[in-house]
N, CA, C and O of each residue as an XYZ file, in Angstrom:
372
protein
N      68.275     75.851    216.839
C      66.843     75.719    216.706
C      66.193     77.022    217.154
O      66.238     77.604    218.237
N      65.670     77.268    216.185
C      64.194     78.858    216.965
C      63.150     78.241    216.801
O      62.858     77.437    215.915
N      62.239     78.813    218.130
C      61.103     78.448    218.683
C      60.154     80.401    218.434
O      60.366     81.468    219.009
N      59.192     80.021    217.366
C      58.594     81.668    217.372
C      57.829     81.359    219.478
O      57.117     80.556    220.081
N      58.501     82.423    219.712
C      57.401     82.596    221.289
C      56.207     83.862    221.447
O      55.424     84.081    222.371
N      56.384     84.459    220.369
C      55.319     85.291    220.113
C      56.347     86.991    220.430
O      57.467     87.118    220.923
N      55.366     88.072    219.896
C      55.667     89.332    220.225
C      55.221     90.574    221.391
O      54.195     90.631    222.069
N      56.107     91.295    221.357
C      55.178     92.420    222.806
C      55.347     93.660    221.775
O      55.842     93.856    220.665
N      54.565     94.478    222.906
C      54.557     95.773    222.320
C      55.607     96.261    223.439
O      55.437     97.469    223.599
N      56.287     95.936    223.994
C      56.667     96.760    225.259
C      58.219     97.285    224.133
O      58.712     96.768    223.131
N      58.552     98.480    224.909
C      60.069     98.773    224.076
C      61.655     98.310    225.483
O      61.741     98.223    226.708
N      62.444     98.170    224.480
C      63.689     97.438    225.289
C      63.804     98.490    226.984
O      63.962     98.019    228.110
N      63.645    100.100    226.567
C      63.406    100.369    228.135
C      62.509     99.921    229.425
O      62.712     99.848    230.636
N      61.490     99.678    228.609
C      60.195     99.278    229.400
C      60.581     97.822    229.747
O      60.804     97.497    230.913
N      60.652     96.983    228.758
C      61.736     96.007    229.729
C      62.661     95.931    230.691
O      62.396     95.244    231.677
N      63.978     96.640    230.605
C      64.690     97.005    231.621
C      63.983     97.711    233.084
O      64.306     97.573    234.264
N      62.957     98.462    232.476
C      62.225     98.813    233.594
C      61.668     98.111    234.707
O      61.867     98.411    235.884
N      60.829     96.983    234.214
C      60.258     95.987    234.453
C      61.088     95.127    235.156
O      60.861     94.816    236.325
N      62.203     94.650    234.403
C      63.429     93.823    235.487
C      64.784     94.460    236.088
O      65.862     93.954    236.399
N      64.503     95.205    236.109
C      65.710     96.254    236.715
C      65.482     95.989    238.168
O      66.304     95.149    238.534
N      64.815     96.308    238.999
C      64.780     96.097    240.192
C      65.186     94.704    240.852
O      65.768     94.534    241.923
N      64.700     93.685    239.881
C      64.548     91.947    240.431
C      66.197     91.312    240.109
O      66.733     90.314    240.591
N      66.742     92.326    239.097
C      68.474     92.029    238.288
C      69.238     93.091    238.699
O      69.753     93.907    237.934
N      69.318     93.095    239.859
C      70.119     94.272    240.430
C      71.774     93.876    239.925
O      71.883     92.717    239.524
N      72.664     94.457    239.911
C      74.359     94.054    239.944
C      74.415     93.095    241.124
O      73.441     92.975    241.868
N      75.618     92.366    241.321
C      76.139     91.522    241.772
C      75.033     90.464    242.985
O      75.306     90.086    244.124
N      73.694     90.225    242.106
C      73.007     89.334    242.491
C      72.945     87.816    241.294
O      71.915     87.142    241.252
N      73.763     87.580    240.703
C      74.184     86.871    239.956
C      74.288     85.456    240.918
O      75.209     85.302    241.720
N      73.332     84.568    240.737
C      74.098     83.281    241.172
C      74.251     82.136    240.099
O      73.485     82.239    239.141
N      74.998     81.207    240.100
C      75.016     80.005    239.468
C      73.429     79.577    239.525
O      72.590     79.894    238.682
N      73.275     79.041    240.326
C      72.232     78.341    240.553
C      70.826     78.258    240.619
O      70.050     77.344    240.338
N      70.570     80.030    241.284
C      69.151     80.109    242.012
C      69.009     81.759    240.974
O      67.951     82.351    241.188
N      69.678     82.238    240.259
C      69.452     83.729    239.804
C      70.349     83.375    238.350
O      71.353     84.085    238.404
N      70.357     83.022    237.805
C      71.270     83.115    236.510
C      70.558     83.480    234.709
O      69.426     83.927    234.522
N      71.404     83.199    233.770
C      70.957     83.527    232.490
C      69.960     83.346    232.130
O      69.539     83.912    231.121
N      69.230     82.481    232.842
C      68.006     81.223    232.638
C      66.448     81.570    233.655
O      65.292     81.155    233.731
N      67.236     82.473    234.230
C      66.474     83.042    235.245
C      65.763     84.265    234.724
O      64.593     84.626    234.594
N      67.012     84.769    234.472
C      66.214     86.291    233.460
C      65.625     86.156    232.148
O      64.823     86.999    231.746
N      65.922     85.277    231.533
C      65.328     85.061    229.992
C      63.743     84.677    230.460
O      62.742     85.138    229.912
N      63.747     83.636    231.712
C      62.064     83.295    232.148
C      61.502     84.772    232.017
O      60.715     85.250    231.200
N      62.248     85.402    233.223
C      61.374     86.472    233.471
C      61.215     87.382    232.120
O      60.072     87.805    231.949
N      61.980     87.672    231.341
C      62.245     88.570    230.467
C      60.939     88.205    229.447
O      60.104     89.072    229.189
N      60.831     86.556    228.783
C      60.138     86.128    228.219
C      58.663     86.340    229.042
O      57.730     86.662    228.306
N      58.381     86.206    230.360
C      56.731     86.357    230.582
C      56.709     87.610    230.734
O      55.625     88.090    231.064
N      57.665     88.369    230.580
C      57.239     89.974    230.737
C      56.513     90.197    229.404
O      55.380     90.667    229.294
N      57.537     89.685    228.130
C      57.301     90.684    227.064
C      56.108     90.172    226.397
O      55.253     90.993    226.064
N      55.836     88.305    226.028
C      54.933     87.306    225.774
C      54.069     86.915    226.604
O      53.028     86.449    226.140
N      54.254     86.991    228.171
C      53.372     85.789    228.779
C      53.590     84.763    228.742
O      52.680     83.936    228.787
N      55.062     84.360    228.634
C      55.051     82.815    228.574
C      56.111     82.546    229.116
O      56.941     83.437    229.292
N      56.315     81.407    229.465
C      57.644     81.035    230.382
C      58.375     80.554    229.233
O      58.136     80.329    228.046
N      59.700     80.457    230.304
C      60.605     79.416    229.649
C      60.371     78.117    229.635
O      60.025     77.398    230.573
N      60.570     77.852    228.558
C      60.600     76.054    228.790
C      61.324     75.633    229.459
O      62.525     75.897    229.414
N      60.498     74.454    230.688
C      61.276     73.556    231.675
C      63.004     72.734    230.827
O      64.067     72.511    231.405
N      62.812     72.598    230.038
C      64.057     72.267    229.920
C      65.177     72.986    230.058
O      66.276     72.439    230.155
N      65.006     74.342    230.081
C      66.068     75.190    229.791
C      66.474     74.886    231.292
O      67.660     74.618    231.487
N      65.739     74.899    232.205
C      65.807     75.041    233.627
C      66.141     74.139    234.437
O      66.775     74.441    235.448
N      65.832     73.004    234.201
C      65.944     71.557    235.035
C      67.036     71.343    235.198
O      67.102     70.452    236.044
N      68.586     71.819    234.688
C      69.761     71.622    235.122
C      70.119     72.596    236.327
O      71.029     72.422    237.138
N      69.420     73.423    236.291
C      69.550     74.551    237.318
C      68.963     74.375    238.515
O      69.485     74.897    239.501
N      67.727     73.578    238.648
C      66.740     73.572    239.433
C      67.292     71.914    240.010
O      66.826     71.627    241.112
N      68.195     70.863    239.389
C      69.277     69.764    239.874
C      70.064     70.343    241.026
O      69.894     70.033    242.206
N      70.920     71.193    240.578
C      72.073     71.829    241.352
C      71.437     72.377    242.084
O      71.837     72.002    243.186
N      70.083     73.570    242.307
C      70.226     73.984    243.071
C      69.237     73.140    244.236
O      69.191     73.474    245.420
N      68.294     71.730    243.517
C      67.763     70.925    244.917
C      69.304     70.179    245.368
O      69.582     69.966    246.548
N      69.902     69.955    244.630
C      71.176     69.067    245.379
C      71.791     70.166    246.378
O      71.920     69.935    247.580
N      72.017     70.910    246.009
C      73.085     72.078    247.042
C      72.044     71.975    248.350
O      72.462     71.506    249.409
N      70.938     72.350    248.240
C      69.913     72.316    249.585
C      70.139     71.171    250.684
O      70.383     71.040    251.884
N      69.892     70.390    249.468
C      69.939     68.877    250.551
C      71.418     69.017    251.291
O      71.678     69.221    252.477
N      72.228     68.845    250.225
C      73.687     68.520    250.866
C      74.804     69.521    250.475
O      75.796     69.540    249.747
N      74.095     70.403    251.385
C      75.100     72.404    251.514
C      76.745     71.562    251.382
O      77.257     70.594    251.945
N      77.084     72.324    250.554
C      78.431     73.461    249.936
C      78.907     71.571    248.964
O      80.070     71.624    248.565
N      78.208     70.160    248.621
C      78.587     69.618    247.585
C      78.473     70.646    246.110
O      79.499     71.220    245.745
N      77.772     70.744    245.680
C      78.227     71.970    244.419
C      79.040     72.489    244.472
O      79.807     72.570    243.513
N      79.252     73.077    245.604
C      81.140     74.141    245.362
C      82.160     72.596    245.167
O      82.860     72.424    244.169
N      82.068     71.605    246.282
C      82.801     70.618    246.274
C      82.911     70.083    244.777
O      83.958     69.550    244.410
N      81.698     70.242    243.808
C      82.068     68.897    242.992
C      82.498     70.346    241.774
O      82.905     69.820    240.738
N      82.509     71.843    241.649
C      83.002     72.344    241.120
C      84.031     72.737    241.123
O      84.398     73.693    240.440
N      84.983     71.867    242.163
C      86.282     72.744    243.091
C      86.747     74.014    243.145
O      87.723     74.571    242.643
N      85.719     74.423    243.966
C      85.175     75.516    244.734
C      84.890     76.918    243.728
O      85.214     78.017    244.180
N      84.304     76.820    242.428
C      84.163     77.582    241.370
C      82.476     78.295    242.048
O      82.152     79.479    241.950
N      81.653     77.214    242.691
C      80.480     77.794    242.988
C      80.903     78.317    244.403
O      81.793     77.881    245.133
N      80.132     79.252    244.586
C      79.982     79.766    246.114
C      78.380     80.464    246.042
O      78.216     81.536    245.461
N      77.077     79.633    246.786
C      76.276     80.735    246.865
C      76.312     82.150    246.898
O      76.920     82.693    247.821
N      75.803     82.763    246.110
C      75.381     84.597    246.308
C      74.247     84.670    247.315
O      73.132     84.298    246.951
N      74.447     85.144    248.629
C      73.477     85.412    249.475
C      72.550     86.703    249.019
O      71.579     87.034    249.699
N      72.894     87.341    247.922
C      72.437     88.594    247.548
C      71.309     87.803    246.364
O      70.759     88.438    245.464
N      71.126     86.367    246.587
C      70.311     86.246    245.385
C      69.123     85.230    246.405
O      67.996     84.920    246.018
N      69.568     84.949    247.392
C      68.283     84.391    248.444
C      67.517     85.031    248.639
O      67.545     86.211    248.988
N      66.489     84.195    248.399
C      64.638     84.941    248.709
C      64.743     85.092    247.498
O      63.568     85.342    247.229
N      65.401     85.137    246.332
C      64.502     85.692    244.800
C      63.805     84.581    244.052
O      64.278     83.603    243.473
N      62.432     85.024    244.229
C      61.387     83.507    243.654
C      60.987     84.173    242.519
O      60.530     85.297    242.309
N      61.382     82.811    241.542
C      61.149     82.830    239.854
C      59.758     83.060    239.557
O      59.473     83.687    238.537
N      58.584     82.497    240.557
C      57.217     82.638    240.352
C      56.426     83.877    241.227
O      55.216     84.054    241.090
């Protein structure tokens, strides 16, 4: 399925520009920084518009469950997740 989300004038550097600092290397998490994370940001950079909550709500599951009840996610992934402390403190808004 494509969804038109509209166009920018910005060019692919000026993007990178823009999220280069917030997508540093090995700040990658499952949960709280991932694919879904940067497409938000990427998308209100270039449009102004977010991602749609759906894309997100599986992400934003795991990562209220992990809060409540620290290191079940690694448990129920046998042990595939491990928080990235290099991705705490990064707020999507």
């Amino acid at each position: 399925k494509r969804v038109f989300v509209g166009s920018s004038r910005l060019t692919g550097k000026e993007l990178l520009g823009g999220l280069s600092d917030h997508f540093r290397p090995g700040t990658y998490d499952l949960l709280r920084k991932n694919c879904n994370t940067f497409s938000d940001c990427a998308l209100y950079l270039l449009c102004g518009r977010r991602l749609d909550s759906s894309f997100r709500s599986l992400d934003q599951l795991g990562q209220n469950v992990d809060d409540v009840a620290k290191g079940l996610v690694q448990k129920l992934t046998l042990g595939a997740y491990s928080q990235n402390e290099k991705a705490d403190g990064f707020d999507l808004e």
